[in-house]
C-alpha positions as CSV (number, residue, x, y, z in Angstrom):
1,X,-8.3,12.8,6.2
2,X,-10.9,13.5,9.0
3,X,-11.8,10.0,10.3
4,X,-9.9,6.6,10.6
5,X,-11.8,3.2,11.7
6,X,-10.0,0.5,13.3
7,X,-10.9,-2.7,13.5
8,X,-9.9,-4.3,17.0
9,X,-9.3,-7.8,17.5
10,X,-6.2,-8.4,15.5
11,X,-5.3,-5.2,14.5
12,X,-5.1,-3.1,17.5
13,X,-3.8,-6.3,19.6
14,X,-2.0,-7.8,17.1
15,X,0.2,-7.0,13.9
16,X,-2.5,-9.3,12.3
17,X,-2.9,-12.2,13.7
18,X,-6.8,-13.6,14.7
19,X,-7.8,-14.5,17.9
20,X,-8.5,-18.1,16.7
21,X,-4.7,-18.5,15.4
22,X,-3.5,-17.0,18.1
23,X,-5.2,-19.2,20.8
24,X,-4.2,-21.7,18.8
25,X,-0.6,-21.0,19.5
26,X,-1.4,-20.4,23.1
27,X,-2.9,-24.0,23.4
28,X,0.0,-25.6,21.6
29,X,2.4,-24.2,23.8
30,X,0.8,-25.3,26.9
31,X,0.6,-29.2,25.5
32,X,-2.9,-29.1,24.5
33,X,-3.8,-31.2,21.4
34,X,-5.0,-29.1,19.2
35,X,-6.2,-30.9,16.1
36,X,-7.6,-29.0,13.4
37,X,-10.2,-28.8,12.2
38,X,-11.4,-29.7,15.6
39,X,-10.1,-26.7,17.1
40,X,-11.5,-24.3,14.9
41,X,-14.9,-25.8,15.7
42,X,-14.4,-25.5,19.5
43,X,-13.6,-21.9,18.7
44,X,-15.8,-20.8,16.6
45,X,-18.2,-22.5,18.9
46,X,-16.9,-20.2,21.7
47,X,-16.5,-17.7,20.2
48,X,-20.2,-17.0,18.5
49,X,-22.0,-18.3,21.7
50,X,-20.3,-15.9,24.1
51,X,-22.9,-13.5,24.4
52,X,-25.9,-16.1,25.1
53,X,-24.2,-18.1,27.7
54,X,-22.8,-15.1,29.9
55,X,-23.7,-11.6,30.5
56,X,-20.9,-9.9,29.4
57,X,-21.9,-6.2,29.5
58,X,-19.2,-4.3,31.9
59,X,-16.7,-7.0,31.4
60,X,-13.1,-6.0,31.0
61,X,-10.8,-7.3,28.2
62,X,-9.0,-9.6,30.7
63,X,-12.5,-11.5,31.9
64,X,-13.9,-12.0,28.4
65,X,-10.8,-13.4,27.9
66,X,-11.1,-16.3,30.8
67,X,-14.4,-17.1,30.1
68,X,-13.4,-17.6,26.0
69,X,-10.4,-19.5,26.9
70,X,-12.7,-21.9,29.2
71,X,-15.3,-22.4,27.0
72,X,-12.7,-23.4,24.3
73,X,-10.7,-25.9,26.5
74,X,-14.0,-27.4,27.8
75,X,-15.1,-28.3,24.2
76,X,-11.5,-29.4,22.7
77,X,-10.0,-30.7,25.9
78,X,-12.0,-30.8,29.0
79,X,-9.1,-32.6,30.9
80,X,-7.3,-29.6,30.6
81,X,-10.0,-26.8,31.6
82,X,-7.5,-25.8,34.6
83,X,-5.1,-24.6,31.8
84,X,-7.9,-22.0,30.8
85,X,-6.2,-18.7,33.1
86,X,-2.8,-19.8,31.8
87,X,-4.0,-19.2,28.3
88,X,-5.9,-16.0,29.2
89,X,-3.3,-14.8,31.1
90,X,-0.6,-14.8,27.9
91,X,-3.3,-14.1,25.7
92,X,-3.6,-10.5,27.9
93,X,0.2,-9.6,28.1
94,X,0.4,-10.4,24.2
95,X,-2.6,-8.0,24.1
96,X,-1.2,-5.4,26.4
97,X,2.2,-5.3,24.5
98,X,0.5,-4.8,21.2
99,X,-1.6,-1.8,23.2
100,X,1.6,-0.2,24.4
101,X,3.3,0.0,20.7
102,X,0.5,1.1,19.3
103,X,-1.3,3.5,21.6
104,X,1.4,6.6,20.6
105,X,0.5,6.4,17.4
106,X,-3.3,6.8,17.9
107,X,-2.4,9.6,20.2
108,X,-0.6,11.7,17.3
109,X,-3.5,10.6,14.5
110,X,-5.8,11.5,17.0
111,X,-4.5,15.5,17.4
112,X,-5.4,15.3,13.4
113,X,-8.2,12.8,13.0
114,X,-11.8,11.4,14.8
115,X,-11.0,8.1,15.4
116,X,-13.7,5.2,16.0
117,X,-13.8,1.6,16.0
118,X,-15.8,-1.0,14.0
119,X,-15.7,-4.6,15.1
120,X,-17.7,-7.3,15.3
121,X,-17.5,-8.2,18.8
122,X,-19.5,-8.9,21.9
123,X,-21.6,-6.4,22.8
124,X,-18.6,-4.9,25.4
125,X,-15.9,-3.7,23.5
126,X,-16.9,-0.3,25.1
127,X,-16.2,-1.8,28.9
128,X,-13.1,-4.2,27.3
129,X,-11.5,-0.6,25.7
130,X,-11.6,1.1,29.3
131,X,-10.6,-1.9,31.2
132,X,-7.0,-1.4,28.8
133,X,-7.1,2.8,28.9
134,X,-8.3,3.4,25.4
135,X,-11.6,4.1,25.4
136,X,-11.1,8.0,25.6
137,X,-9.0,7.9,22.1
138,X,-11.9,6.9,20.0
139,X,-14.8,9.0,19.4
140,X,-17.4,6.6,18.3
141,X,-17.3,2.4,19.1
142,X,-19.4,0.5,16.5
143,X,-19.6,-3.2,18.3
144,X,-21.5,-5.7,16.6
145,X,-22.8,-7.3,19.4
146,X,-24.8,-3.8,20.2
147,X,-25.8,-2.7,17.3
148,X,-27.2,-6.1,16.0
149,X,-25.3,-5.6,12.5
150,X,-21.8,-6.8,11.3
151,X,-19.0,-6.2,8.6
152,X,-18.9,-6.2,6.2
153,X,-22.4,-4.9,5.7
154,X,-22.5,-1.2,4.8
155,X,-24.6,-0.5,7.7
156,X,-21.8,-1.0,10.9
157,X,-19.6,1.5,8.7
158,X,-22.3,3.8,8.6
159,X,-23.0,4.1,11.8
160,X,-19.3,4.4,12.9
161,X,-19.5,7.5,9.9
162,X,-22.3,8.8,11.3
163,X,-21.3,9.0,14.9
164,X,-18.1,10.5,13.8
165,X,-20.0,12.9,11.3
166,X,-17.6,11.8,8.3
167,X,-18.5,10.8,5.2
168,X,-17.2,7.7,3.6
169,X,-15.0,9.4,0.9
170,X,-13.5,11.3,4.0
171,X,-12.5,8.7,5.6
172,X,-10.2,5.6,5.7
173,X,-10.5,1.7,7.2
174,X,-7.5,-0.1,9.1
175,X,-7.8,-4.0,9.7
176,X,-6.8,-6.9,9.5
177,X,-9.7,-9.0,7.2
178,X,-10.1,-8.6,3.6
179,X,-13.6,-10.1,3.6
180,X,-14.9,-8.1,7.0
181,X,-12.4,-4.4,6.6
182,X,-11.7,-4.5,3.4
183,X,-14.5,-5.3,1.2
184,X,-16.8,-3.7,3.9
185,X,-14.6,-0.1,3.1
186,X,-14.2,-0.7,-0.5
187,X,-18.1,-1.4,-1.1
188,X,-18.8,2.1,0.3
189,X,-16.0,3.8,-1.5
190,X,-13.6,4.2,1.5
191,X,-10.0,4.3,1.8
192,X,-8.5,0.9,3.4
193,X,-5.4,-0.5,4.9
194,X,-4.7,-3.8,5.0
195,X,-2.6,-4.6,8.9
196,X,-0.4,-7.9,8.9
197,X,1.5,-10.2,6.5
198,X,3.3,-8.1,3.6
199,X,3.4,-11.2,1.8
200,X,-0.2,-12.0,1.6
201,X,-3.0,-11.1,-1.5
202,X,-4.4,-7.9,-0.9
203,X,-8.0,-7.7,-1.5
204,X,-7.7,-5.0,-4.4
205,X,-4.8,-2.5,-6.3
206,X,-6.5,0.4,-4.2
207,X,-5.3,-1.2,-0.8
208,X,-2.4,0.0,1.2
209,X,-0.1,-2.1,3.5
210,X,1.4,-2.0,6.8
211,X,2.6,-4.9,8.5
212,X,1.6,-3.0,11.8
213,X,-0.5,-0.1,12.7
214,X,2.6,1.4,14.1
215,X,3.5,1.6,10.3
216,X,0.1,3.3,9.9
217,X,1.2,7.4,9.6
218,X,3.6,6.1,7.1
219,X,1.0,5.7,4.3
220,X,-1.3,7.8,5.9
221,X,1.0,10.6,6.3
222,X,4.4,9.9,4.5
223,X,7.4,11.7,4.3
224,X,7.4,14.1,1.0
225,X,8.5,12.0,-2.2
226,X,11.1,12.7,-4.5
227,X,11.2,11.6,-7.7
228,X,13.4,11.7,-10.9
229,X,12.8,11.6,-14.2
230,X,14.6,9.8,-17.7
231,X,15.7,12.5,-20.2
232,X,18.5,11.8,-21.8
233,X,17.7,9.9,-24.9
234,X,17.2,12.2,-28.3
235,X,13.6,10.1,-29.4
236,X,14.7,8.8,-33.1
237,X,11.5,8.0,-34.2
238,X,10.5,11.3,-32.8
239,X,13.1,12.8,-35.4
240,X,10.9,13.0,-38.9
241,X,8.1,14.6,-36.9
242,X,9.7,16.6,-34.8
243,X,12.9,18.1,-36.3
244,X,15.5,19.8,-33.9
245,X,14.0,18.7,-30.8
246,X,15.0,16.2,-28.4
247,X,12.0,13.9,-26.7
248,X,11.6,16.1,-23.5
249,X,10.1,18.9,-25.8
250,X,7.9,17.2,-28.1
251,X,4.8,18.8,-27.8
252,X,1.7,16.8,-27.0
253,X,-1.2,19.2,-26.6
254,X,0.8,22.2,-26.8
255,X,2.9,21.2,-23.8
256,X,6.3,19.7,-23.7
257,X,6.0,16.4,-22.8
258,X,8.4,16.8,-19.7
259,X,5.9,19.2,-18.6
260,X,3.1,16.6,-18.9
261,X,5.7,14.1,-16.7
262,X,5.9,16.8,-13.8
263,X,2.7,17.5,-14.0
264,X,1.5,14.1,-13.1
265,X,4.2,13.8,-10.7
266,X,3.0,16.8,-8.8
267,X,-0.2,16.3,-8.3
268,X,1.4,12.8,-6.8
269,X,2.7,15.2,-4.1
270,X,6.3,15.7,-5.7
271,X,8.1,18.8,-5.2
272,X,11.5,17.5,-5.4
273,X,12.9,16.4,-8.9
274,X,15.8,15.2,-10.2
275,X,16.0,14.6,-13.9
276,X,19.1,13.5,-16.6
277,X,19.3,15.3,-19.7
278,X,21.9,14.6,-22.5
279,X,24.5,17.1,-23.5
280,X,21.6,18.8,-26.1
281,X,18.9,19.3,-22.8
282,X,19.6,22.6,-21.8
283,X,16.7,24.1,-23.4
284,X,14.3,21.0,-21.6
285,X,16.0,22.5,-18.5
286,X,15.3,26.3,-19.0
287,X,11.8,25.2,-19.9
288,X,10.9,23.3,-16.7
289,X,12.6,26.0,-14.4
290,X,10.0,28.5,-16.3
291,X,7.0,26.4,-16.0
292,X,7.6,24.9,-12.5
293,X,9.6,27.9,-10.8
294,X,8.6,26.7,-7.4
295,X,10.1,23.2,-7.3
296,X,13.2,21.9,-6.2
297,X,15.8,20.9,-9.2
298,X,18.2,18.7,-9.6
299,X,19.7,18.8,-13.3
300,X,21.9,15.5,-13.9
301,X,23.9,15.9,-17.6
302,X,25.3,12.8,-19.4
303,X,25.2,11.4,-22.9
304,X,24.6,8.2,-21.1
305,X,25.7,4.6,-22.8
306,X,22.1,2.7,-21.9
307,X,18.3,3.0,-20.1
308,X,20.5,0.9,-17.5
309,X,23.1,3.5,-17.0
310,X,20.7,6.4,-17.2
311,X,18.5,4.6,-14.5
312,X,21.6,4.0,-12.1
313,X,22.9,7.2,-12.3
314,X,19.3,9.0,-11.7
315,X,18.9,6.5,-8.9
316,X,21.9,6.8,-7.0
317,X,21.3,10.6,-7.0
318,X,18.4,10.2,-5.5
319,X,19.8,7.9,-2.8
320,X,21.8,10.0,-1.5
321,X,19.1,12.4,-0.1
322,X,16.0,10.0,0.4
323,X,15.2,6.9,1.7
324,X,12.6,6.0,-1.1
325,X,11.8,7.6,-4.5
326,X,10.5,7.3,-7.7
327,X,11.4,7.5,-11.0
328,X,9.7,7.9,-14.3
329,X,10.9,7.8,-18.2
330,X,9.7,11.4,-19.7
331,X,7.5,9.8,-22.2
332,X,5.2,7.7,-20.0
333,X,1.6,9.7,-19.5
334,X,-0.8,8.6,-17.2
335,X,-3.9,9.8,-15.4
336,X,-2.2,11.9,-12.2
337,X,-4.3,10.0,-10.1
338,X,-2.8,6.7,-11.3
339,X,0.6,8.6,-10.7
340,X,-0.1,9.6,-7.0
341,X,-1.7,5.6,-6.5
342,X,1.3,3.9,-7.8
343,X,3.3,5.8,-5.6
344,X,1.0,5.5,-2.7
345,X,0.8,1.2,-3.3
346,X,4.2,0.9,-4.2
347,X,5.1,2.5,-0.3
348,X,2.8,0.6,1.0
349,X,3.7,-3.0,-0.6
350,X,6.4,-3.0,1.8
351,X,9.0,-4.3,-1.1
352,X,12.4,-2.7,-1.9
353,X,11.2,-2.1,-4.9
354,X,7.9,-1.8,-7.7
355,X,7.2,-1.5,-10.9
356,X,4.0,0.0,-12.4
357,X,2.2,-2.3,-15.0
358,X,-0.6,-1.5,-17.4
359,X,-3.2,-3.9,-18.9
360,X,-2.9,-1.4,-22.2
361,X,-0.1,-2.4,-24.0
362,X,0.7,-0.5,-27.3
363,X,4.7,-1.0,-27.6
364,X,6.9,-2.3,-30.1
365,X,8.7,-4.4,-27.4
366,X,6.9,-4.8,-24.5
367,X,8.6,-5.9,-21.1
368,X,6.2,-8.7,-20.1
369,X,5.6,-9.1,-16.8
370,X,3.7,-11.9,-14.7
371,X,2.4,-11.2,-11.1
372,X,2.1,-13.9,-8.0
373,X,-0.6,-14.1,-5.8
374,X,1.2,-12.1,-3.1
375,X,1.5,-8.9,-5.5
376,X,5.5,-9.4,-6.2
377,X,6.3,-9.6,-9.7
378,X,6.7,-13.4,-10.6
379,X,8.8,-13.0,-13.9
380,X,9.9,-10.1,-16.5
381,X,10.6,-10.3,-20.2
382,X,11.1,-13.8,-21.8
383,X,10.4,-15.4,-18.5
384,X,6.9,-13.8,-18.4
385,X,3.7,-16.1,-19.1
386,X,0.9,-14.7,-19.0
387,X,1.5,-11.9,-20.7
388,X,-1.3,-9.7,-19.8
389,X,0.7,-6.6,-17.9
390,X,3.6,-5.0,-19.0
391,X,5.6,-2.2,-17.2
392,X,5.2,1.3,-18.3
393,X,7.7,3.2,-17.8
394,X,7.3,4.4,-13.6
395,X,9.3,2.5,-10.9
396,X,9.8,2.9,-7.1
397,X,12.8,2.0,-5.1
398,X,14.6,2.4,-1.7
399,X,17.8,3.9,-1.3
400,X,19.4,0.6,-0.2
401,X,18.5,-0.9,-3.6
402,X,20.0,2.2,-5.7
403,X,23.2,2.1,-3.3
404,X,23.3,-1.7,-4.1
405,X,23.1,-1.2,-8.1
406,X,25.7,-2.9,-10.0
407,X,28.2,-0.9,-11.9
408,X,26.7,0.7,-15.7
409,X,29.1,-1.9,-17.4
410,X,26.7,-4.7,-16.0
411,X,24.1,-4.8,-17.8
412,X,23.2,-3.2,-21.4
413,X,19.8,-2.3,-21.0
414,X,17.4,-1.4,-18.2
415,X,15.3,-4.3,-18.5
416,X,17.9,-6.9,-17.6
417,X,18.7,-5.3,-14.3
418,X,14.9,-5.5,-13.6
419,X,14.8,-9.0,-14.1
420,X,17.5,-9.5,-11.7
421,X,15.3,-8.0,-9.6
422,X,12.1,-9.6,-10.1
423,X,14.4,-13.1,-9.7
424,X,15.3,-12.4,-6.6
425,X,11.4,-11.8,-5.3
426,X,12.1,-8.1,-4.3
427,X,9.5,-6.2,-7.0
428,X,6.1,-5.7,-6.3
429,X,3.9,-5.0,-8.9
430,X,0.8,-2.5,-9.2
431,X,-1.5,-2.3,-11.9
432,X,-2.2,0.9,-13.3
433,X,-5.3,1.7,-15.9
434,X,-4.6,2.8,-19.2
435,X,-0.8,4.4,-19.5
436,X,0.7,5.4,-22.9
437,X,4.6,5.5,-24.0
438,X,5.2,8.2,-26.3
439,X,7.8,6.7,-29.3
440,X,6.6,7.6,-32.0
441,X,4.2,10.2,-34.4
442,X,1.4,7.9,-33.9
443,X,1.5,7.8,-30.0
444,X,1.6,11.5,-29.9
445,X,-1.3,12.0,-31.7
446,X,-2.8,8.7,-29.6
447,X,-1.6,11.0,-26.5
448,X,-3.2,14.1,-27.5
449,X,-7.0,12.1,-27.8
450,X,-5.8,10.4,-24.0
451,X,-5.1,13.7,-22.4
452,X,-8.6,15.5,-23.7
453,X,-10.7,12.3,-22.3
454,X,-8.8,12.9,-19.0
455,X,-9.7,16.3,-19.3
456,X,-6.4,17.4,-18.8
């Protein structure tokens, strides 16, 4: 990825926090009543009148800061305008802190990306960046306050683009505001992370998370994925069709439908597989090594007792060489692009552990599930209300949660350990586009007419 735009205020001096709340806190800590929404007035009152009542041009980062943090006190408490350089003063250091974790990170993106800023600022963001050593890291300042425009209208992005000679489709958006980064990236088309709170609604599925930018070459550059696949069941209504073949070699398109699972898998940037097979899969496995000769195998055998115990063993084989995988039943097909997002949001959501959901729900016996407004799956199965998502058949988990898995005899079916899971608040959810579960006759031939739309 060529380019990456920062916001600054609150992103690169903060893991997320606004100036407003965090002057707030400053103020409350010295004594100051701060009532709101009183304060927010005095502010926001500051805070948009700053460049008509002082010329700030050539003004460091630590004298915008006194003249904010009088201007504030002299509306909200004028009896206490002597505490202004106090609150300046810790409003720097928290600054400069946030500067000092954050600045090695920009240095290595920097060796592999144009970096530029887009803020809506004062008009001396250039002169407030060199007052704190980082102007030279950033290739291209767009400050609102200079060029008269602000986010999230398209035209501060493009300028920022422009200066950096990247398109939009090239490039990616880091910040802390949904309204101002987000939406401004996503109405041009371009990439966006989302800095702060893990907990709070992200502005779209598309967004990735970090609850820092020192988090930020995690998503942007993550460590290669590993992921395991579900093969061990015979598919009995597969059977009639499909005499003397097991599931992982039904063909859908003339292609085994493991080889559709991989497929989507490595375009997601997997290289590394682990997959279960019954006691009957040794031809699935001589087929894979012969279409995929290049990837790394791991070939788990067990006629297992349940989609729990296949699950837990696949999982806790991938624990013990990776932090964080995925894992995927051999008859889910999806667009690989789907595939690679999933795995990309479900890094990014910052839970222990995700499940992909689809709006297209064609199953017998659907898992239900219901999503909160912070993206963490509210309720599975019979607990489910809304019943508009259901999972299909991809998940994502740490090592710590595979290592913490129960043993098989606790539960009899996949399903009920995932509801465990989503009880205790540790699933995030991200919604896929159309994904299909291949069962039975019908959904192959329903597969087959997915596939050729895809264009695969």
């Amino acid at each position: 990825m060529p380019c990456i735009l920062f916001d600054f205020g609150g992103t690169l001096d903060s893991d997320g926090t606004t100036w407003l709340e965090r002057f707030l806190g400053i103020y409350e800590a010295l004594g100051v009543p701060c009532p709101r929404p009183r304060f927010d007035r005095a502010f926001y009152d500051s805070d948009d009148n700053l460049p008509s009542r002082f010329r700030l041009k050539g003004l460091s980062l630590e004298q915008t800061l006194d003249l904010q943090a009088r201007c504030v006190l002299e509306s909200l408490a004028p009896e206490r305008a002597d505490l202004g350089p106090e609150a300046a003063r810790r409003f720097l250091e928290d600054s400069r802190a946030s500067f000092r974790r954050v600045r090695p990170v920009l240095e290595r993106l920097s060796a592999g990306h144009r970096l530029g800023i887009v803020s809506n600022f004062y008009g001396n963001l250039d002169s407030v960046l060199a007052s704190e050593g980082l102007r030279d890291l950033f290739g291209f300042v767009a400050d609102s306050g200079v060029l008269g425009v602000t986010k999230p209208e398209p035209a501060i992005f493009q300028k920022a683009l422009a200066g950096l000679g990247c398109g939009p489709e090239e490039a990616v958006m880091v910040g802390d505001s949904v309204p101002r980064d987000m939406k401004g990236a996503e109405g041009l088309g371009m990439r966006h992370v989302l800095v702060g709170d893990l907990a709070r609604p992200a502005c779209c599925p598309q967004a990735l998370r970090v609850a820092s930018v020192t988090d930020l070459e995690k998503v942007l550059s993550p460590a290669p994925l590993r992921a395991g696949i579900i093969a061990a069941g015979d598919g009995s209504r597969l059977k009639a069709s499909h005499p003397g073949l097991i599931k992982p070699l039904v063909p859908v398109a003339g292609r085994p439908l493991c080889h559709w699972v991989v497929d989507s898998l490595l375009q997601a940037g997997v290289a590394d597989f682990t997959v279960l097979f019954n006691s009957r899969g040794r031809r699935a496995q001589e087929s894979l090594l012969a279409a995929f000769p290049r990837l790394r195998w791991t070939f788990l055998e067990r006629d297992t007792a349940s989609s729990w115990e296949s699950f837990r063993l696949v999982a806790q084989s991938l624990a013990e060489k990776s932090a964080d995988f995925v894992i995927s039943t051999v008859d889910a097909i999806m667009p690989p692009a789907e595939t690679r997002r999933f795995a990309e949001a479900a890094r990014a959501a910052g839970a222990p552990a995700a499940l992909a959901l689809t709006g297209f729900v064609d199953d017998e016996k659907p898992l239900w599930a219901d999503l909160g407004p912070d993206g963490r799956v509210a309720a599975l199965g019979g607990d489910a209300r809304t019943r508009t998502h259901a999972t299909s058949g991809l998940y994502y988990l740490t090592a710590d949660v595979a290592r913490a898995m129960p043993p098989a005899q606790a539960f009899a079916r996949l399903r009920e350990y995932l509801q465990s899971l989503a009880a205790a608040g540790s699933v995030a959810g991200v919604v896929l586009s159309q994904t299909l579960d291949v069962d039975r006759p019908e959904d192959v031939r329903q597969a087959e007419d997915f596939l050729t739309a895809l264009g695969s």
